[in-house]
C-alpha positions in Angstrom: -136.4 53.0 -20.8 -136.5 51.2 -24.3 -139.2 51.0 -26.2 -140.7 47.4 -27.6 -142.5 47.7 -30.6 -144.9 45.1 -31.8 -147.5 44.9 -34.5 -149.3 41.3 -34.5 -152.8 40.8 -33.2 -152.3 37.1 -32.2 -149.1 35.8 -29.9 -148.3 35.1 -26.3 -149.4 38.0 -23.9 -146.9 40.5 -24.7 -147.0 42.3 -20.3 -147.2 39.4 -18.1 -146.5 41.9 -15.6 -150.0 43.5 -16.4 -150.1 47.2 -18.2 -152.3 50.3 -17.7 -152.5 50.4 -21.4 -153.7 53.5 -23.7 -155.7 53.0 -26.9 -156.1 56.0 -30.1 -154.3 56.8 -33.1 -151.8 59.5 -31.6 -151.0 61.4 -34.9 -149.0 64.5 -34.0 -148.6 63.2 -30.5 -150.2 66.4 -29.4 -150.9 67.7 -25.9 -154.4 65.8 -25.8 -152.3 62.7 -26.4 -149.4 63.8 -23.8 -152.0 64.3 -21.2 -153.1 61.0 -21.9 -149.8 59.4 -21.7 -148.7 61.1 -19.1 -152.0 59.5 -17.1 -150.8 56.4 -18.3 -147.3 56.5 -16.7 -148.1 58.0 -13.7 -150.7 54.9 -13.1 -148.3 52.5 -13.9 -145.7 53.7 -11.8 -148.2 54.0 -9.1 -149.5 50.4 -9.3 -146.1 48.7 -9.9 -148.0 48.1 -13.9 -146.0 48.8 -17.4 -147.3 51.3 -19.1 -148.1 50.3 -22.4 -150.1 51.5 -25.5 -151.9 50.3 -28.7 -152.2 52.4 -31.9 -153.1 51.3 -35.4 -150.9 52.0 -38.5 -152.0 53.2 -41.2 -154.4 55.5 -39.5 -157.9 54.4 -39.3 -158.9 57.4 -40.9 -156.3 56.9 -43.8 -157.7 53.6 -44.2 -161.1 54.0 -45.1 -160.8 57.3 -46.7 -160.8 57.5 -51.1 -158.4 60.1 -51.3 -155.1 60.5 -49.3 -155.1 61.8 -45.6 -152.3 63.9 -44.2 -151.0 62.7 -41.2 -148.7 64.6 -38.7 -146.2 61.9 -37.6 -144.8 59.1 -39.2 -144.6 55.5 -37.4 -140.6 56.6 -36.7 -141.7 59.7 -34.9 -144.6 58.2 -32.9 -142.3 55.5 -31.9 -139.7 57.8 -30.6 -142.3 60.1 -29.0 -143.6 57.0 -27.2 -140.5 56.1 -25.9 -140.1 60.1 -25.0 -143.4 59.7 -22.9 -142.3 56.5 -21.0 -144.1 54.1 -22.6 -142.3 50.6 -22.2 -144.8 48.4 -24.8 -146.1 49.7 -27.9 -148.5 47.4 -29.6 -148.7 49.2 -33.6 -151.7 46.7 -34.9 -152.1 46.5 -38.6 -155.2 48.3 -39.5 -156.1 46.2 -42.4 -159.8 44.7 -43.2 -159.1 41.1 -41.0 -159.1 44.1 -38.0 -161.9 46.1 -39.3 -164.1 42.9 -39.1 -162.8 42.0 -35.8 -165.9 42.7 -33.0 -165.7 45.3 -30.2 -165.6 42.4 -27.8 -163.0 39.9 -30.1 -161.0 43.4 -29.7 -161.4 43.5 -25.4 -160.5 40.0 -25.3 -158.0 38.7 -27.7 -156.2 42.7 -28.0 -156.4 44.2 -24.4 -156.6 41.0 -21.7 -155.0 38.5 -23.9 -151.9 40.1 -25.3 -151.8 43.3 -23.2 -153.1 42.0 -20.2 -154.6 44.9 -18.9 -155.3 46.0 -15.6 -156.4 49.4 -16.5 -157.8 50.9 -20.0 -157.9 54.6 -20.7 -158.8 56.5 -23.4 -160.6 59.8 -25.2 -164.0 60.3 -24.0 -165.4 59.6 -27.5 -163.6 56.4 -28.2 -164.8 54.3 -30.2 -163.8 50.6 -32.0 -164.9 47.1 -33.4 -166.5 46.5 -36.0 -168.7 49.4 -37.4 -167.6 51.5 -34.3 -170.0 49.4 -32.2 -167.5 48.9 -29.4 -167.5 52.5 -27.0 -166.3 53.6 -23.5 -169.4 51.8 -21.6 -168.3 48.4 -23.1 -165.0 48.9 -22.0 -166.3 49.7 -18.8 -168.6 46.5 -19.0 -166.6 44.2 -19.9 -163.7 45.2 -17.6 -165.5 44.3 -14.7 -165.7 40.9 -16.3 -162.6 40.3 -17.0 -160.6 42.2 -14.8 -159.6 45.9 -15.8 -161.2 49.4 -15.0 -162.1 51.8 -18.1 -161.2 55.6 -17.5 -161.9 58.3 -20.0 -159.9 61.8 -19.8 -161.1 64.9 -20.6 -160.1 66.6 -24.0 -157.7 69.2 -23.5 -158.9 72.9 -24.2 -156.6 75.9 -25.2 -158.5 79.1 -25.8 -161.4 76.9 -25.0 -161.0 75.1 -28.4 -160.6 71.0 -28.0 -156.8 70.2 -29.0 -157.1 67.8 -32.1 -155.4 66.2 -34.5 -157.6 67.4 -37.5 -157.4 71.0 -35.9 -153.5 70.9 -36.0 -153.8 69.8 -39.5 -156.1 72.3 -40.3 -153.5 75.2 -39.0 -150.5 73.7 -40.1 -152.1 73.6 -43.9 -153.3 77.4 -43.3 -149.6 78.1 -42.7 -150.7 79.1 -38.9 -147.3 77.8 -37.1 -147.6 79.8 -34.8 -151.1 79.1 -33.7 -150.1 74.8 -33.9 -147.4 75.0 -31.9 -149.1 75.1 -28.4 -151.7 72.2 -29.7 -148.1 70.4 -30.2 -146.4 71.4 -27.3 -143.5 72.2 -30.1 -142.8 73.4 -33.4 -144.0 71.5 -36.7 -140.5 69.2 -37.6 -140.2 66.8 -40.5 -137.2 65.4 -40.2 -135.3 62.1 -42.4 -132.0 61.2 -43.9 -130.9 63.2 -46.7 -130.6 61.9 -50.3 -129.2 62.4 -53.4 -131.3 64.4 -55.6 -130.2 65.8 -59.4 -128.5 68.4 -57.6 -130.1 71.7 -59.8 -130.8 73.3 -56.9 -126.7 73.5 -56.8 -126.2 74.8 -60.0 -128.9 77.7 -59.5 -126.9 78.4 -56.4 -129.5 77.4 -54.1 -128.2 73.4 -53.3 -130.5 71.4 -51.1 -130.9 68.6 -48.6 -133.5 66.7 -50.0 -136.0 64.7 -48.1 -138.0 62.1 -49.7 -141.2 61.5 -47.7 -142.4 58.5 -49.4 -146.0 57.6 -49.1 -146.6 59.7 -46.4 -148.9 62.5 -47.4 -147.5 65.9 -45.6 -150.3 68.6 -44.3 -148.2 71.8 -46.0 -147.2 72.5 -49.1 -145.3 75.3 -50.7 -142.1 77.4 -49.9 -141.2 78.0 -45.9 -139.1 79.8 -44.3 -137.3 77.0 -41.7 -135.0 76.4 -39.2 -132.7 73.2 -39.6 -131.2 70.5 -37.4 -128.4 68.5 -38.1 -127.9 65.0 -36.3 -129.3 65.7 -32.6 -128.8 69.4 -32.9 -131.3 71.8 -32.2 -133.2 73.4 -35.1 -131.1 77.0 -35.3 -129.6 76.4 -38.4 -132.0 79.8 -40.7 -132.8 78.3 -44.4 -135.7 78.3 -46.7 -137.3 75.0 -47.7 -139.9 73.6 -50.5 -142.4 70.8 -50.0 -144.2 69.4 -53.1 -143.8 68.1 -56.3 -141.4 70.4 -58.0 -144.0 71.8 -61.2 -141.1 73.9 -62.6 -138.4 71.0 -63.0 -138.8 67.2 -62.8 -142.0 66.8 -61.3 -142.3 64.1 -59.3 -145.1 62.1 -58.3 -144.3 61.7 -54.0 -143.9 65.2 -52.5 -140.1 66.1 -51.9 -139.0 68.1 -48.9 -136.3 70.3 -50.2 -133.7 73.0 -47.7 -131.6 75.0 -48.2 -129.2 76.2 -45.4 -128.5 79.5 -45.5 -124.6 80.0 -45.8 -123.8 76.4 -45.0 -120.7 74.7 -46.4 -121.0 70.7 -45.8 -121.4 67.8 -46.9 -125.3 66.1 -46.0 -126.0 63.3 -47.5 -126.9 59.9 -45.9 -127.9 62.5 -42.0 -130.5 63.1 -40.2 -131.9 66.3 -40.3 -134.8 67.9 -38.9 -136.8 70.7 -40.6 -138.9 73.2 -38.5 -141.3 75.1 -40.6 -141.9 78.5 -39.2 -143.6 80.6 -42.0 -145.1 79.7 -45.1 -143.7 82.6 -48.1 -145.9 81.2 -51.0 -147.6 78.1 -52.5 -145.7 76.5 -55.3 -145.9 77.7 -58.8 -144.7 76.4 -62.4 -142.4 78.7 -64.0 -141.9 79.2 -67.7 -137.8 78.9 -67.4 -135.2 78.4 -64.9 -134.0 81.9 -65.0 -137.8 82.9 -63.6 -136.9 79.8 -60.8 -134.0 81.7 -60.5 -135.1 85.1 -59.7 -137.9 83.4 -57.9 -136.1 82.2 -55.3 -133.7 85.0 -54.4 -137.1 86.8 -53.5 -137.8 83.7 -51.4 -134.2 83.8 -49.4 -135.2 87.9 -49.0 -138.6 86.8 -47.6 -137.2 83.8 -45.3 -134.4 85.8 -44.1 -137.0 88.8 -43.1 -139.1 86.3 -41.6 -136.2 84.7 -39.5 -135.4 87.8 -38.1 -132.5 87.7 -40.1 -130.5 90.5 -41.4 -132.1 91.6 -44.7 -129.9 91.3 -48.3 -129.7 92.7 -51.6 -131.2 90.7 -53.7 -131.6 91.1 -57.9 -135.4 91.8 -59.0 
């Protein structure tokens, strides 16, 4: 099934068909989200409906906050996750401050009857929108039987009877507890984007990189990791060792750079995809005085990513 993407409040009804249509932010598109649109196309396939969803970009969160939130997917990712889940309609609103003014009920009408044309409307069990956060699951459910839709509310989804969250995956992943995020995730942590050209120093150190610029997206890690790398729409078996910041030691650079290095890989990169699966974190970063103390620096790190691949272990200068 493809996926249609739209991200305008106003137009003509976008499912004439009628949706069962799910509402939140979906960062990480963990397995609280999955559950939820899983719900969703089982209901629709059920009732002959389209299953649809509406999500807000930025993040709400990201939006009102002073300082910079870290966020687990990028629009891209969520995208393709939706269309993984078997969501047909994707309607990615503009959380700007015309929508934060916009009442719970303008938000019922104009948003869910008018251009989703719901039939049904599920979502978290603590929900909430509108203006001030005045809009909640028992207006849904009133106004619904005005104008025509049920409201359902699914239960979060508990592992070792902690609530799966988004701010509970961020909270691991920036601990460096991979491990312990990857069943909230239902996978491994990934990063993935098209490599570009950097200055190429890692090459002449003998470490050269694939270099990942992540824009204005604000990753939840930071430091060195041992990784496993995808190329194109391979799997992520390729062993390597990656960086994710600002580079203190050389160039610093304002926007965080996501920087691997495949271990004994001869090829050419630039302008693929790749994906980047963080499996331990080795260190944070660290400004060094010279580039022979980068140097010796990051033979240590290959040691400590190779060990902590499982890899065979190799000599390495102190």
């Amino acid at each position: 099934m493809t996926l249609n993407l739209h991200r305008d409040v106003d137009g003509p009804c976008l499912v004439p068909e009628g949706s069962v249509l799910a509402i939140g932010a979906f960062d990480g598109l963990h397995r609280g989200h999955q559950a939820l649109l899983a719900e969703v196309r089982q209901r629709a396939a059920a009732r002959g409906l389209v299953p649809a969803v509406v999500t807000f970009e930025p993040l709400p969160r990201a939006f009102f906050s002073p300082t910079p939130v870290p966020r687990l997917t990028s629009l891209r990712e969520k995208v393709e996750g939706m269309t993984a889940a078997g969501i047909r309609d994707l309607l990615s609103l503009r959380f700007d401050t015309a929508l934060t003014q916009m009442s719970a009920e303008d938000f019922v009408r104009r948003v869910l009857v008018e251009r989703m044309s719901a039939r049904e409307v599920w979502v978290g069990s603590d929900f909430r929108f509108g203006h001030r956060r005045t809009g909640d699951f028992a207006l849904l459910e009133s106004m619904g039987a005005e104008l025509g839709f049920t409201a359902h509310a699914v239960e979060p989804v508990l592992i070792d009877g902690e609530r799966v969250s988004a701010s509970r995956v961020r909270t691991l992943l920036a601990e460096g507890r991979f491990a312990e995020a990857t069943p909230l995730l239902g996978r491994p942590f990934v990063i993935d984007g098209h490599v570009e050209y950097g200055n190429q120093l890692g090459r002449t150190l003998g470490y050269p990189t694939a270099n990942i610029h992540l824009g204005d997206r604000i990753s939840p890690i930071q430091g060195i990791f041992a990784v496993r790398i995808g190329v194109g729409e391979g799997p992520c078996s390729w062993p390597g060792v990656a960086s994710l910041g600002t580079r203190p030691t050389v160039n610093e650079v304002r926007e965080p750079l996501l920087e691997a290095h495949l271990f004994d890989f001869s090829g050419d990169l630039y302008g693929r995809r790749i994906a980047v699966e963080f499996v331990a974190k080795l260190r944070d970063e660290e400004k060094f005085d010279d580039l022979d103390a980068l140097t010796v620096q990051m033979r240590q790190d290959e040691k400590a990513a190779r060990q902590a691949l499982g890899m065979n272990p190799i000599l390495v200068d102190a």
